[in-house]
C-alpha positions in Angstrom: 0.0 0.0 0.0 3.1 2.1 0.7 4.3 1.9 -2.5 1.5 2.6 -4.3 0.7 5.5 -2.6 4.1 6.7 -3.4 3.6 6.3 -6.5 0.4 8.3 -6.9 2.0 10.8 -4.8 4.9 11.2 -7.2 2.6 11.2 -10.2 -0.1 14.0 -8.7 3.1 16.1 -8.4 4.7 15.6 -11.7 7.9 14.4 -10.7 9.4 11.2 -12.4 10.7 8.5 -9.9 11.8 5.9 -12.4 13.2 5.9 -16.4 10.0 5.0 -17.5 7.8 7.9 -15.8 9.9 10.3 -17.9 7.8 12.9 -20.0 10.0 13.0 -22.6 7.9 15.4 -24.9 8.8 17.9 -22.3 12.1 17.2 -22.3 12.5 17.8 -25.3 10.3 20.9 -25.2 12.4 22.7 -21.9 15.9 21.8 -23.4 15.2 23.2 -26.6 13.5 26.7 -25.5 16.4 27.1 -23.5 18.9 26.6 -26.2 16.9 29.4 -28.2 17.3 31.8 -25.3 20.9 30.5 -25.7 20.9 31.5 -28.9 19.3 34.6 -28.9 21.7 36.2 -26.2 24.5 35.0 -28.6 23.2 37.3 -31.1 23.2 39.6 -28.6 26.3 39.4 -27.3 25.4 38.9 -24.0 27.9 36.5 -22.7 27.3 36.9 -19.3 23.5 35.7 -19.9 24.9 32.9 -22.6 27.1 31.7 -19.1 23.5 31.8 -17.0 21.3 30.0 -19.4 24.3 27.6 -20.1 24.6 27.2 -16.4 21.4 26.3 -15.9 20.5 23.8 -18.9 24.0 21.8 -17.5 22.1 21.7 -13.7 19.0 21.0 -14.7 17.3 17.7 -14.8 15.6 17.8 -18.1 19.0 18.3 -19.6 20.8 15.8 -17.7 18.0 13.3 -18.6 18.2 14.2 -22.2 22.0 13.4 -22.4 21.5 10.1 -21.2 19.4 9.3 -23.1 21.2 10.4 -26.0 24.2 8.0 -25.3 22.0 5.1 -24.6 20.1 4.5 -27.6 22.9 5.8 -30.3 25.1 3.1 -32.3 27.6 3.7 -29.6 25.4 2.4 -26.3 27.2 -1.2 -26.3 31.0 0.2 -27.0 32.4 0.8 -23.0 35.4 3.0 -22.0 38.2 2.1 -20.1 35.5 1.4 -16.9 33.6 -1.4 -19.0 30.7 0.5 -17.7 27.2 0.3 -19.8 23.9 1.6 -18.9 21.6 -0.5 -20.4 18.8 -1.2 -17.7 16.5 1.4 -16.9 17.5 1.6 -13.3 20.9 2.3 -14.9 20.1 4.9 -17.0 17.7 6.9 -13.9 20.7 6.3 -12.0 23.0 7.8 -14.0 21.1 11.3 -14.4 22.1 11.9 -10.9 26.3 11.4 -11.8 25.7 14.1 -14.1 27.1 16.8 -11.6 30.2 19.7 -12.2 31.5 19.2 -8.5 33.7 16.3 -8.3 33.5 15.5 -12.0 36.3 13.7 -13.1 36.8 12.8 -16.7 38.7 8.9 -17.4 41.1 8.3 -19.7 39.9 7.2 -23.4 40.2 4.0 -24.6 42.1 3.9 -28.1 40.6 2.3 -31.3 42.4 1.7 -34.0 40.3 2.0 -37.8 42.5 1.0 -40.7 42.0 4.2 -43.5 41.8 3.3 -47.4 45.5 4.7 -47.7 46.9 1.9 -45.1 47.5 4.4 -42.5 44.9 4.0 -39.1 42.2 6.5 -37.9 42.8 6.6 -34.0 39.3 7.1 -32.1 39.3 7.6 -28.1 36.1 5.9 -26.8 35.2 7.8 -23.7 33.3 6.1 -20.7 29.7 6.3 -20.5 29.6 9.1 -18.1 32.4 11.3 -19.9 29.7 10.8 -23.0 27.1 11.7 -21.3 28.7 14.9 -19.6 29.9 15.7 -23.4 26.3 15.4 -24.2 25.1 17.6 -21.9 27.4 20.7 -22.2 27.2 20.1 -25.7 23.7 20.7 -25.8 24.3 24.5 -24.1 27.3 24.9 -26.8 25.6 23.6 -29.8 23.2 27.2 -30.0 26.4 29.4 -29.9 28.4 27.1 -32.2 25.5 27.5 -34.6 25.0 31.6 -34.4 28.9 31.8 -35.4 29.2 29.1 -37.6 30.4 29.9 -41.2 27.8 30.1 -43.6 29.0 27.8 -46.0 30.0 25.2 -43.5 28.4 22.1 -43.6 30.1 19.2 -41.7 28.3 17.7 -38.7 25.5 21.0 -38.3 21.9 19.8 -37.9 19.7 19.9 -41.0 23.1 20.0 -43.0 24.7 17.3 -45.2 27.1 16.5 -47.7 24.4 16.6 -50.8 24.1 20.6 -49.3 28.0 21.3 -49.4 27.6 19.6 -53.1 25.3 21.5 -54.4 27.5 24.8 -52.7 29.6 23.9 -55.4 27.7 23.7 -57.5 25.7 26.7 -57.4 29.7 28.6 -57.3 31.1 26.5 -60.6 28.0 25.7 -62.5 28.3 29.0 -64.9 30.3 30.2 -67.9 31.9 32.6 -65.7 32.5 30.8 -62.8 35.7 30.7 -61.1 37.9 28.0 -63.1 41.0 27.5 -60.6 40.3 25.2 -56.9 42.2 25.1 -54.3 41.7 21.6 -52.5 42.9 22.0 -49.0 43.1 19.1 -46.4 44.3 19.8 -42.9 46.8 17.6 -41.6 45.7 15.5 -38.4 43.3 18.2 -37.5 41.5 16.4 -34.7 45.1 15.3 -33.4 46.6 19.1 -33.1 44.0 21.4 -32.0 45.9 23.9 -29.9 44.7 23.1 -26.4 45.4 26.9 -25.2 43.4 28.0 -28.0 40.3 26.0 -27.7 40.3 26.8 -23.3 40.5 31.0 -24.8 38.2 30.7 -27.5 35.4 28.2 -26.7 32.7 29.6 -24.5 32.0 27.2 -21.9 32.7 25.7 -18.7 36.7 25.9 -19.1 37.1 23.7 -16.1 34.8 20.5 -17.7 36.4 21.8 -21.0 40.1 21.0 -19.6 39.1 17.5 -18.3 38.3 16.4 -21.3 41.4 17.6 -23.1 43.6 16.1 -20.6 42.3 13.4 -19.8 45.0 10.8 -21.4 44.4 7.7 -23.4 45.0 3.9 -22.8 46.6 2.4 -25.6 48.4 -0.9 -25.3 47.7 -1.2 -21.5 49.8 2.5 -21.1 48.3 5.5 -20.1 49.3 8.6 -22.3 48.9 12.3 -22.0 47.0 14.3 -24.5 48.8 17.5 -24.8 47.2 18.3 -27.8 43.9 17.9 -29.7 40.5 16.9 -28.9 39.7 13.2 -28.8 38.3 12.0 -32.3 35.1 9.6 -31.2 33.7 11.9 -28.5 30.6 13.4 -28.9 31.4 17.4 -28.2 34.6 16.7 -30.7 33.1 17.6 -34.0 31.8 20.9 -32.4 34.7 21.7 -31.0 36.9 21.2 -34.4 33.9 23.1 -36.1 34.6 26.2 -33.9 38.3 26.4 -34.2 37.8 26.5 -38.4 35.2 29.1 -38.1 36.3 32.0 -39.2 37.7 31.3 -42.7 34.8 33.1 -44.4 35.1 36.0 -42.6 39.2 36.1 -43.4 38.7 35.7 -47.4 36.3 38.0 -47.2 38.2 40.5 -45.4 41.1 40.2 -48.0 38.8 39.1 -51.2 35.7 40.9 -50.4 32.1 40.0 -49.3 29.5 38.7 -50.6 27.9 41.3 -53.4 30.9 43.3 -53.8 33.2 44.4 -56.5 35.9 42.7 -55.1 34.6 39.3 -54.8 33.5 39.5 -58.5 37.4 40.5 -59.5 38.8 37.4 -57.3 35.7 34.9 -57.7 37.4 33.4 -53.7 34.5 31.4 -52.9 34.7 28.9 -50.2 33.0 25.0 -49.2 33.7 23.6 -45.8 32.7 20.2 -44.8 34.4 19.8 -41.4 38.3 19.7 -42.2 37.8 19.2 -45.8 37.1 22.4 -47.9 38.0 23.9 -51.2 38.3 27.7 -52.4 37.7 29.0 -55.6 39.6 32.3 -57.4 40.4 33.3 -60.7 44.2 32.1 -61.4 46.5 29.8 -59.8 48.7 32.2 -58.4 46.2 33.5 -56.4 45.2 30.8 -54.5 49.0 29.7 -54.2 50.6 33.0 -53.4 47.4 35.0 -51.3 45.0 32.6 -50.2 46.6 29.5 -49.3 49.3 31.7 -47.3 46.4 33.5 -45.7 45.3 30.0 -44.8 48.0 28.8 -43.2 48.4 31.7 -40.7 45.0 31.1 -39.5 45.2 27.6 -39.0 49.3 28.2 -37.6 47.5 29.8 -34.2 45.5 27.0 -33.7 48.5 25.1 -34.2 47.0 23.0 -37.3 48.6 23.3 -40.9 47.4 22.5 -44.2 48.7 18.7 -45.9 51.3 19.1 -48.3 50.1 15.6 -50.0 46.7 16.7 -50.4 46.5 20.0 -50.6 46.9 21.1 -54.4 45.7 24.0 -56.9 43.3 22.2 -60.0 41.8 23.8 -62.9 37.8 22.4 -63.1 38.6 21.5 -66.7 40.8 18.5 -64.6 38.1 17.9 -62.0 38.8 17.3 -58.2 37.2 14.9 -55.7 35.5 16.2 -52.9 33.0 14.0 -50.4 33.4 11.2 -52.4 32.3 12.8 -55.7 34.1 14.4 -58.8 33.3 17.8 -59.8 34.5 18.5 -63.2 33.3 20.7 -66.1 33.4 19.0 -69.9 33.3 21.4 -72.7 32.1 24.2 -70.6 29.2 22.2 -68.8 29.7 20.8 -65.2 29.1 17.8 -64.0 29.0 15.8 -60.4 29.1 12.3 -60.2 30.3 9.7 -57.8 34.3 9.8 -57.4 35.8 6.9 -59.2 37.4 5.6 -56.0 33.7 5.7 -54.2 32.1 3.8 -57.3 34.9 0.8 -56.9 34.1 0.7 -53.5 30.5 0.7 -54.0 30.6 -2.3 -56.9 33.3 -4.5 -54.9 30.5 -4.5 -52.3 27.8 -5.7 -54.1 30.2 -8.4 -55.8 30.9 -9.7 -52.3 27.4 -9.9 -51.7 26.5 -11.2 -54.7 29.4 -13.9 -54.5 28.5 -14.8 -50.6 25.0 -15.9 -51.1 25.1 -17.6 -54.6 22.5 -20.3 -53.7 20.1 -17.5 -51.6 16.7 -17.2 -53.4 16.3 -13.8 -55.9 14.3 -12.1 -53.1 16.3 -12.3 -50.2 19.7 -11.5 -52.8 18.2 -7.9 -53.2 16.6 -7.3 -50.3 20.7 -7.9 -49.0 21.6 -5.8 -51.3 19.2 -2.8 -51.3 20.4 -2.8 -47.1 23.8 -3.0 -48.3 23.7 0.1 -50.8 21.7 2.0 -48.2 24.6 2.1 -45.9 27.1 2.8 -48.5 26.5 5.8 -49.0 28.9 7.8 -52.6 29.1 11.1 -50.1 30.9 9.0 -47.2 34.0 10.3 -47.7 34.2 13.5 -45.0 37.6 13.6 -44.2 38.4 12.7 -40.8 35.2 14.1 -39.5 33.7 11.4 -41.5 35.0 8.7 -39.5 33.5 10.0 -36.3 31.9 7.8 -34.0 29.4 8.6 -31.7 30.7 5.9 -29.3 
C-alpha cells in the first residue's frame, strides 16, 4: 500500500521516480526553449546571460536526462570505455542522471581504437566512458546554439539539417556558370583532430573551461599504457566535431576580409569562394597564383595559431577542366558544362561490395539476394567520404 501511494504521490506532483515515468515530450520541449534563449543572447552578445542560461540547462534535470538518453540508444550504447561500464537497464540509465554533476567531476582516460584508413594508414578514435559521453552530451547541448549563431555560412560538416548533398550543391551553385571561377584550391588539414591547440580552444570556446580542460587532458589507454594528451580533442567523443567546427570558423570571414564580401566588386574581380565540410574544404579564385601565393598563405596563418597546418600531400591548386574529388564525388566541367558524379574511387568501392554480396549468397533465393543488397547500398553511401570528420563515432 506504501508503495502505491508513493507512487500516486509522485505522479499527482509531476515528478518522475523511475526511467519510464519520464515525460520526454517535455524534455525535449524545456531543453530546446532554452537553447533558443541560448541562442538569442549570442546574437546579442550577451555572454554573461549565454554563461547563466548555459549554467542552468548543464544543472538541470531535463538536460541531464536528455543526455543520457542520448548516449544510450545511439550506435555507440554497447562500446564501454576504459571502466567497461554500460547503462543498459533502466534503473541504470535513472541512476545515472544523478552522476551528471560539475562538482567532483572527473573525466577517465579514453580507450584507443584503431580504424584502418583506405591509404593503409589507421584512424585513431578515443572511446570515452559512458559518463564522460554523457557529460559531453550535456554541455554540448548549451554549446551547440552558440556554435550555430557563429558558424560559417558555407560550413556544412556535422551541423543539424546540413549534409554533404548541401556542401555539393555549394559547389555547384559557385562552378556551374560560364563565368565561374575556373582554378580550386583543394585544401586538407593535416591530423586536425590530433593538433588542435589546447590553449586555444580553453581561450576561445565559451564554456565551462574547467569540464572543458578534463576532457582535453584526460589521457588515453593504448596498449595497456596510459598517455597524456597534450594536444587535440579526442576523435570519437561526442562534443569533438563541435569543437573542431569552432576552431575552423572563421575562414569566411578572413577571405572575405582580404577578397571581399559577398555582393561586392571585389569578390567578383577574385571569384574566392569557399565550401567547408568539417576539415575538408576547397576555395575558388580566378588564377593559380592566387590561391597559391594569397589565399593559401592567408590560410595557413589562420590555421598556424591554432596550431594546425594545411597537408602538403593533399593540398593542391586544379583547374575544373581536370576535376577534383570532394566527399566522395568528382566535380569536373566537360566542354564548358559541369558535371558531379560519384568519385571513381567511391564507385569501386561501392561495386566491390555488391560483388561480395552477390558472391556470398550464390544459392540465396532472388528475393532475399536484393533485399541484402538494397540494405547494403543504403549504408554505402557515394558522399561518405568527409575527411576525418567522416570517421566519427558517436561511441
Amino acid at each position: 500500500m506504501t508503495s502505491v501511494s508513493h507512487i500516486a504521490e509522485s505522479a499527482l506532483s509531476g515528478r518522475p521516480e523511475h526511467w519510464h515515468q519520464i515525460d520526454w515530450a517535455h524534455v525535449n520541449q524545456t531543453v530546446r526553449g532554452i537553447q533558443i534563449r541560448i541562442a538569442k543572447a549570442t546574437k546579442e552578445e550577451n555572454w554573461r546571460r549565454v554563461k547563466a542560461l548555459q549554467r542552468f540547462l548543464t544543472r538541470s534535470f531535463c538536460g541531464r536526462a536528455l543526455a543520457v538518453r542520448r548516449v544510450t540508444e545511439n550506435q555507440g550504447r554497447r562500446t564501454p570505455g576504459v571502466d567497461g561500464v554500460l547503462w543498459s537497464t533502466p534503473k541504470a540509465k535513472w541512476a545515472a542522471i544523478g552522476q551528471l554533476k560539475r562538482r567532483g567531476y572527473r573525466a577517465l582516460p579514453l580507450r584507443r581504437v584503431r580504424i584502418p584508413k583506405a591509404n593503409g594508414k589507421e584512424r585513431l578514435l578515443g572511446i570515452p566512458t559512458m559518463k564522460d559521453r554523457a557529460m559531453q552530451a550535456l554541455y554540448l547541448f548549451a554549446l551547440q546554439p552558440v556554435s550555430e549563431v557563429r558558424a560559417d555560412r558555407d560550413s556544412y560538416g556535422f551541423r543539424p539539417d546540413r549534409s554533404t548533398a548541401d556542401a555539393i550543391m555549394q559547389c555547384y551553385m559557385l562552378l556551374r556558370k560560364k563565368g565561374s571561377p575556373q582554378w580550386i584550391l583543394e585544401a586538407d588539414i593535416k591530423g586536425c583532430f590530433d593538433h588542435i591547440d589546447h590553449q586555444w580552444l580553453v581561450d576561445n570556446v565559451p564554456m565551462d573551461k574547467t569540464v572543458l580542460r578534463k576532457w582535453l587532458k584526460a589521457g588515453v589507454v593504448d596498449m595497456g599504457r596510459v598517455w597524456k594528451t597534450e594536444e587535440g580533442t579526442p576523435q570519437g567523443g561526442i562534443i569533438s566535431p563541435t569543437l573542431a567546427n569552432m576552431t575552423l570558423d572563421g575562414i569566411e570571414a578572413l577571405l572575405a576580409e582580404h577578397f571581399g564580401a559577398k555582393g561586392s566588386k571585389k569578390l567578383r574581380k577574385y571569384k574566392v569562394g569557399l565550401v567547408r565540410y568539417a576539415d575538408d574544404f576547397v576555395i575558388t579564385g580566378t588564377s593559380p597564383e592566387l590561391l597559391e601565393n594569397e589565399v593559401k598563405p592567408l590560410i595557413e596563418r589562420f590555421l598556424a595559431v591554432r596550431g594546425l597546418s594545411l597537408s602538403v600531400e593533399k593540398t593542391q591548386v586544379t583547374n575544373i577542366s581536370r576535376g577534383f574529388d570532394f566527399l566522395g564525388w568528382e566535380v569536373r566541367k566537360y566542354s564548358g558544362k559541369l558535371l558531379i558524379k560519384p568519385s571513381r574511387k567511391n564507385t569501386k568501392a561501392f561495386l566491390e561490395k555488391c560483388r561480395g554480396l552477390i558472391n556470398a549468397n550464390k544459392s540465396a533465393k532472388q528475393v532475399n539476394l536484393i533485399r541484402q543488397l538494397n540494405a547494403g547500398s543504403s549504408s554505402m553511401s557515394f558522399s561518405n567520404e568527409a575527411g576525418s570528420f567522416g570517421d566519427f563515432v558517436e561511441a
